[in-house]
C-alpha positions, 0 to 999 in steps of 0.5 A: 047788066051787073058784073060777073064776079070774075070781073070783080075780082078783077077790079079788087085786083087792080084797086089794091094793086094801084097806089095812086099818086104817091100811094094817096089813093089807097084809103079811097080804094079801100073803101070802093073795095068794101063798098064792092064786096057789101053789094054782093050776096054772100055766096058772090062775095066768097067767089070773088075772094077765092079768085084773089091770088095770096099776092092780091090779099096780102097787098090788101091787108097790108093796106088796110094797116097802112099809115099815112096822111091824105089819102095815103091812111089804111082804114081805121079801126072801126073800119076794119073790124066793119071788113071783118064781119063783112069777111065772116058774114059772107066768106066759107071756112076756106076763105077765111083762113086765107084771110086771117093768114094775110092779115097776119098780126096776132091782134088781127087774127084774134079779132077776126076769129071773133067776127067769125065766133059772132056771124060765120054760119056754123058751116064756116065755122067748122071749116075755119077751124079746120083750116087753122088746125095745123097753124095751132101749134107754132109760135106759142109764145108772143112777146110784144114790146111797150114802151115801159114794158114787155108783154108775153102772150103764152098762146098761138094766135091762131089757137086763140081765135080756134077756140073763141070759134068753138064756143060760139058753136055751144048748142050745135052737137054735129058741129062741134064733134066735127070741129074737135075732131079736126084737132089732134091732140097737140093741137087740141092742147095748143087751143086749151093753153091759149084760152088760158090767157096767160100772160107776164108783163116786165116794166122797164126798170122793175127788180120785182118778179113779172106781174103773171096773170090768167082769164080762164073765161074763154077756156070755160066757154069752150068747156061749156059749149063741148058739153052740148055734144052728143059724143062721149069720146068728144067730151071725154078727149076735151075733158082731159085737155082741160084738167091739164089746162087746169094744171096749168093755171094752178102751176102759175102760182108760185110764192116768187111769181104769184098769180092773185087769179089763180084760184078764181080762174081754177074755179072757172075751168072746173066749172067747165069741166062739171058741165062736160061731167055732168052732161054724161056722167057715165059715158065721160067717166067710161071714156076715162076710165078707157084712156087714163086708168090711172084716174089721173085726170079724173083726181085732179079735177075732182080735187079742185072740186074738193078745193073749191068746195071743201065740205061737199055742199053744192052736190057735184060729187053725190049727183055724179056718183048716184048716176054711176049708181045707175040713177034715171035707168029704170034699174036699181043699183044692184041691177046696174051695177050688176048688169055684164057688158054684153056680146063679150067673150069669156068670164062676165065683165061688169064695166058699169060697177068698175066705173063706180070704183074708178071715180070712187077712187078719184074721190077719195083721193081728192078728200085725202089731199084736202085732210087727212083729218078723220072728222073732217072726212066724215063730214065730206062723205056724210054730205057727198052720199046724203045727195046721192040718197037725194038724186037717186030718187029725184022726180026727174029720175024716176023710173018710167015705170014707177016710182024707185025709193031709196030703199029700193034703188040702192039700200042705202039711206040717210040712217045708213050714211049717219052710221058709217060717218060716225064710224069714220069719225070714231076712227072704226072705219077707214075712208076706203071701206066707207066708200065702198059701204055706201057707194055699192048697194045693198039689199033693203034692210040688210046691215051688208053691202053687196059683194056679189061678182061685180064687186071685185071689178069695183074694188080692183079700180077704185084701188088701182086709182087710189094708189096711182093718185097719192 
């Protein structure tokens, strides 16, 4: 008869309670210890830990990180990244939690979460972060000391290991809105920041400034995986946190203390942000345009895309304005822009052309920061619209009833953008009525750019965006 999971615990109990004769027992006991927990199915497993008092597993993990010779040696490295993927593979969120919290060390606590990202089944994995939530947002500065040098990690461990959780759930859209929307937003920050991974390092005896250094990679997987969601508000909450991750990494680069990675792990972060952009292009902007109207976060971002591409190549920006333009609808832009939001009491309110003006705006004020150079201007806007004209009537794009051309869909063609490009750059027409000639439709043929009654609800954002982002 195999033994109840009472008496298991039981035994665990009394082998991390038992020093053995001058404490030479522990490693042999800890090995019995997993031996225990591998021949358990993972629901008995998770019912044994649950029975630990916080006494038991602190003892526990105090004795696998304990020194010593013949016997006396906690496990070893190896070993106990082993126990971790043993903890993940078979331990609910709540289990979890209460083992990171024993273990305790920043390095422990990191590396766990790691083993939860990797075989923790997308349940647990909610839970944990749920658990460790409340634990984000203290002790966001580590310092650790070498022997010629001093470390300062600028992030929570526990926010380190929340995050690492949350991009392995790329994919899963349930379980990522449950997760992101266990943070509120300090600590939904406070997982931002630590996915940074900012650090300065101080050798001993060194006049110089300290050697600052950031890797943005774990903060674009996050980026990345929150794009698989299904919930605009999710993406538009996880949007703004990382544009000011985005700051944040900029701001690490000053002439007394330089960060060399800065703009590579700028680049990264805007990558991530493109994903959650592109993901839903007119449901995150919305989303912003609701919560940021100045069109803060928005700029920012979009004045890294300008940074990172300065003549407007790779097609982010054109692609996002064609599907504020309503390309993949089935309607032209005119109809979409045109088209009031419904069940709405009073005058019409036309939010989708509203929303066009919001990024215009942001646009715009990523070129002005980039050159104020007239020809230069031209040359970005004649490349962002030419992927506008482009995207508009993508084959993956079309209406499901038929085939919407250029002409057709917006009225604005290659032949049109030529012309006011040439105008911007003769000095004839400013950047702002540019914009608004190309990004708002026209009839086919017509030399005029519509003006009907949604067209103050684009002038009014894109001009309330302008002047708040100079």
């Amino acid at each position: 008869m195999s033994a109840s999971t009472d008496q298991i615990a039981a035994s665990v109990h009394d082998l991390v309670n038992d020093e053995g004769f001058l404490g030479t027992a522990h490693n042999s006991h800890l090995h019995q210890i997993s031996d225990l927990l591998k021949s358990l199915p993972s629901a008995d497993a998770d019912r044994v830990l649950s029975k630990l008092s916080s006494s038991d597993l602190n003892k526990w993990a105090g004795e696998v990180n304990g020194g010593g010779v013949l016997g006396a040696q906690g496990l070893s490295q190896g070993e106990k990244k082993d126990l971790f993927n043993l903890f993940a593979s078979d331990l609910d969120g709540t289990q979890l939690a209460r083992v990171s919290s024993s273990f305790g060390d920043r390095n422990d606590v990191i590396s766990l979460g790691q083993s939860v990202a990797r075989y923790a089944t997308p349940e647990a994995k909610v839970q944990y972060i749920q658990q460790l939530a409340g634990q984000t947002t203290a002790n966001t500065t580590d310092h650790q000391v070498g022997l010629l040098s001093q470390t300062s990690f600028y992030s929570n461990a526990q926010a380190v290991a929340v995050g690492n959780v949350l991009a392995s759930l790329k994919g899963n859209a349930q379980a990522i809105d449950k997760a992101v929307g266990s943070l509120n937003e300090p600590q939904l920050q406070a997982v931002v920041q630590a996915a940074e991974n900012q650090t300065s390092t101080h050798n001993t005896g060194d006049q110089g400034p300290s050697l600052i250094q950031t890797d943005a990679k774990p903060l674009q997987s996050i980026l990345s995986a929150v794009a698989t969601s299904n919930d605009a508000a999710t993406k538009g909450r996880v949007f703004e946190a990382g544009v000011k991750g985005l700051t944040d990494i900029q701001d690490t680069n000053q002439p007394l203390t330089p960060n060399v990675g800065a703009a590579g792990d700028a680049k990264l972060v805007q990558q991530g942000l493109t994903d959650i952009l592109n993901s839903d292009t007119r449901g995150v902007t919305d989303r912003l345009n609701t919560k940021d109207a100045s069109g803060h976060a928005l700029a920012t971002y979009l004045k890294q895309v300008v940074t990172d591409d300065p003549s407007a190549n790779n097609g982010i920006i054109g692609g996002q304005i064609a599907q504020l333009q309503g390309a993949g609808t089935g309607m032209t832009a005119k109809q979409f822009i045109g088209t009031p939001l419904q069940d709405q009491s009073g005058p019409p309110y036309y939010r989708n052309a509203e929303n066009l003006g919001y990024y215009s705006g942001a646009v715009q004020a990523a070129i002005r920061s980039r050159t104020s150079d007239a020809k230069t201007q031209g040359d970005i806007v004649n490349n962002i619209f030419n992927t506008a004209v482009s995207v508009a009537i993508a084959p993956e794009l079309l209406s499901p009833v038929g085939k919407i051309g250029v002409a057709a869909f917006g009225g604005v063609t290659s032949e049109v953008v030529r012309e006011t490009v040439n105008s911007i750059a003769a000095g004839n027409t400013k950047l702002q009525s540019a914009f608004s000639e190309l990004a708002l439709p026209r009839d086919p043929g017509s030399p005029d750019r519509y003006r009907g009654a949604a067209d103050p609800f684009y002038q009014a954002a894109e001009e309330k965006v302008q002047v708040d982002n100079l």
